[in-house]
C-alpha positions as CSV (number, residue, x, y, z in Angstrom):
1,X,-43.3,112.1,-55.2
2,X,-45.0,115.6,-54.4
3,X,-41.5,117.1,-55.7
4,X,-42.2,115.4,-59.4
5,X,-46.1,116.4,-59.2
6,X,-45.3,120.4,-57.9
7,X,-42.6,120.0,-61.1
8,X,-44.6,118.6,-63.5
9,X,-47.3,120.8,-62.8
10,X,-44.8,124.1,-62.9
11,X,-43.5,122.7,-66.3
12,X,-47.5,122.4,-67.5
13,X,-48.2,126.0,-67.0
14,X,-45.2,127.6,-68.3
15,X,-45.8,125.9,-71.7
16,X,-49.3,127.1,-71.7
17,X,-47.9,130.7,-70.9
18,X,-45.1,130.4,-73.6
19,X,-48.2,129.1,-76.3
20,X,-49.9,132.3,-76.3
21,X,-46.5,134.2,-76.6
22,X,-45.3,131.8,-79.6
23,X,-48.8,132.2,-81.6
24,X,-48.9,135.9,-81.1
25,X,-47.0,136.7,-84.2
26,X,-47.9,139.6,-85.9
27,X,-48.5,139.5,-89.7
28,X,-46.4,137.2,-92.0
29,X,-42.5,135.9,-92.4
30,X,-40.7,137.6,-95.0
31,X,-40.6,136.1,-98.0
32,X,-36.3,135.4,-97.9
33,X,-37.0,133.2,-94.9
34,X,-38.4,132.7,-91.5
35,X,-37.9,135.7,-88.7
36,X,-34.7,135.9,-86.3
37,X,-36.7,135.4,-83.8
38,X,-38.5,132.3,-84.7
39,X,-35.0,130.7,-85.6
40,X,-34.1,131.5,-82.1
41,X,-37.3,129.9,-80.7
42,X,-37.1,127.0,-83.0
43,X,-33.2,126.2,-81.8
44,X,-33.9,126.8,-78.0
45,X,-36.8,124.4,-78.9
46,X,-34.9,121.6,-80.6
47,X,-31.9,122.0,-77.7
48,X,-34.7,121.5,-74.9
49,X,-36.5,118.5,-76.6
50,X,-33.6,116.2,-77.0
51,X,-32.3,117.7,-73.5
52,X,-35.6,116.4,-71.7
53,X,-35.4,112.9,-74.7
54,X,-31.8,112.6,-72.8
55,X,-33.0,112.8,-69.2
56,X,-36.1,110.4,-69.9
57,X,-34.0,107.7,-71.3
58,X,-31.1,107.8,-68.9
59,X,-33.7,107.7,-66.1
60,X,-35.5,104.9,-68.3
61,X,-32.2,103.0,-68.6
62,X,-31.0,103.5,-65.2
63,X,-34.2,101.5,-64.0
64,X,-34.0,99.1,-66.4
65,X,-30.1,98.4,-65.4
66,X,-30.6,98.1,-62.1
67,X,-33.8,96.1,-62.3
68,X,-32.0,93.7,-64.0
69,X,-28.8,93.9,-61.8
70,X,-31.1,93.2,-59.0
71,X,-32.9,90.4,-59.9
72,X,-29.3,88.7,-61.0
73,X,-28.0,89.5,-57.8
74,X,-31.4,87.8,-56.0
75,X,-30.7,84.5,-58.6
76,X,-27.0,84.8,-60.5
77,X,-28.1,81.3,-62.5
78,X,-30.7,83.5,-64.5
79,X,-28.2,85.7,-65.6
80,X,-28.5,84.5,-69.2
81,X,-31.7,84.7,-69.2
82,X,-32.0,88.4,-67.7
83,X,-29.5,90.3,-69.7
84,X,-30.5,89.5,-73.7
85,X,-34.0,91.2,-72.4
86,X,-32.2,93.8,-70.8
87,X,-30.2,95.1,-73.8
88,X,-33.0,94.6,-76.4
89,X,-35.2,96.8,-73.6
90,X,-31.8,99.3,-73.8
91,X,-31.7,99.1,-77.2
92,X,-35.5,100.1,-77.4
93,X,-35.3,103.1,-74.9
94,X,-32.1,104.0,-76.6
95,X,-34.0,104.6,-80.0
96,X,-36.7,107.0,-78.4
97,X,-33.7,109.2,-78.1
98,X,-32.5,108.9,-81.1
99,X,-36.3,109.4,-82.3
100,X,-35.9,112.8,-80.7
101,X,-32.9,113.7,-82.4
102,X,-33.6,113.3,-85.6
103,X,-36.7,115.5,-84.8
104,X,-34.6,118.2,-83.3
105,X,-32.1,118.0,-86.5
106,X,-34.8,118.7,-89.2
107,X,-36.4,121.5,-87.3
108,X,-33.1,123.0,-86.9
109,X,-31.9,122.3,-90.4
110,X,-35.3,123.5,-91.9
111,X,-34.8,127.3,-91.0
């Protein structure tokens, strides 16, 4: 637990570093399109958001599976009962992801 809080904590404070360093732009984008350097951030952005969509969901899923396989283990007869939850509550988590993706995709197809 004090390993996720120390992380969450060190992943807090580099995005309110990085802020500063991403609004400090100086003057405007050309005209012909947005600055090499923007594109760059904007990709590195888009690759790290559906990176960290990924890792939430498979954690999210994970649970979710093994929730399930556990209480079908403790009572097999409710196995019916248990697994149409299960994939709807897969199905759910699964569409976060794919939330994120599409995000990802029109930031990097808008440059």
């Amino acid at each position: 637990m004090k390993k996720a809080v120390v992380l969450a904590l060190f992943l807090g404070v580099l995005m309110m570093v990085s802020a500063g360093v991403a609004m400090a732009a100086e003057g405007q984008a050309p005209a012909a399109g947005l600055d090499p350097q923007v594109k760059a951030m904007i990709a590195l952005a888009a690759g790290l958001g559906l990176g960290i969509a990924a890792f939430g969901g498979a954690l999210g899923q994970g649970k979710a599976i093994s929730a399930a396989l556990d209480g079908i283990g403790r009572n097999p007869g409710a196995s019916g009962k248990i697994t149409t939850p299960m994939i709807i509550g897969l199905a759910m988590i699964e569409s976060l992801v794919i939330y994120s993706l599409v995000v990802s995709l029109l930031l990097v197809f808008k440059l």
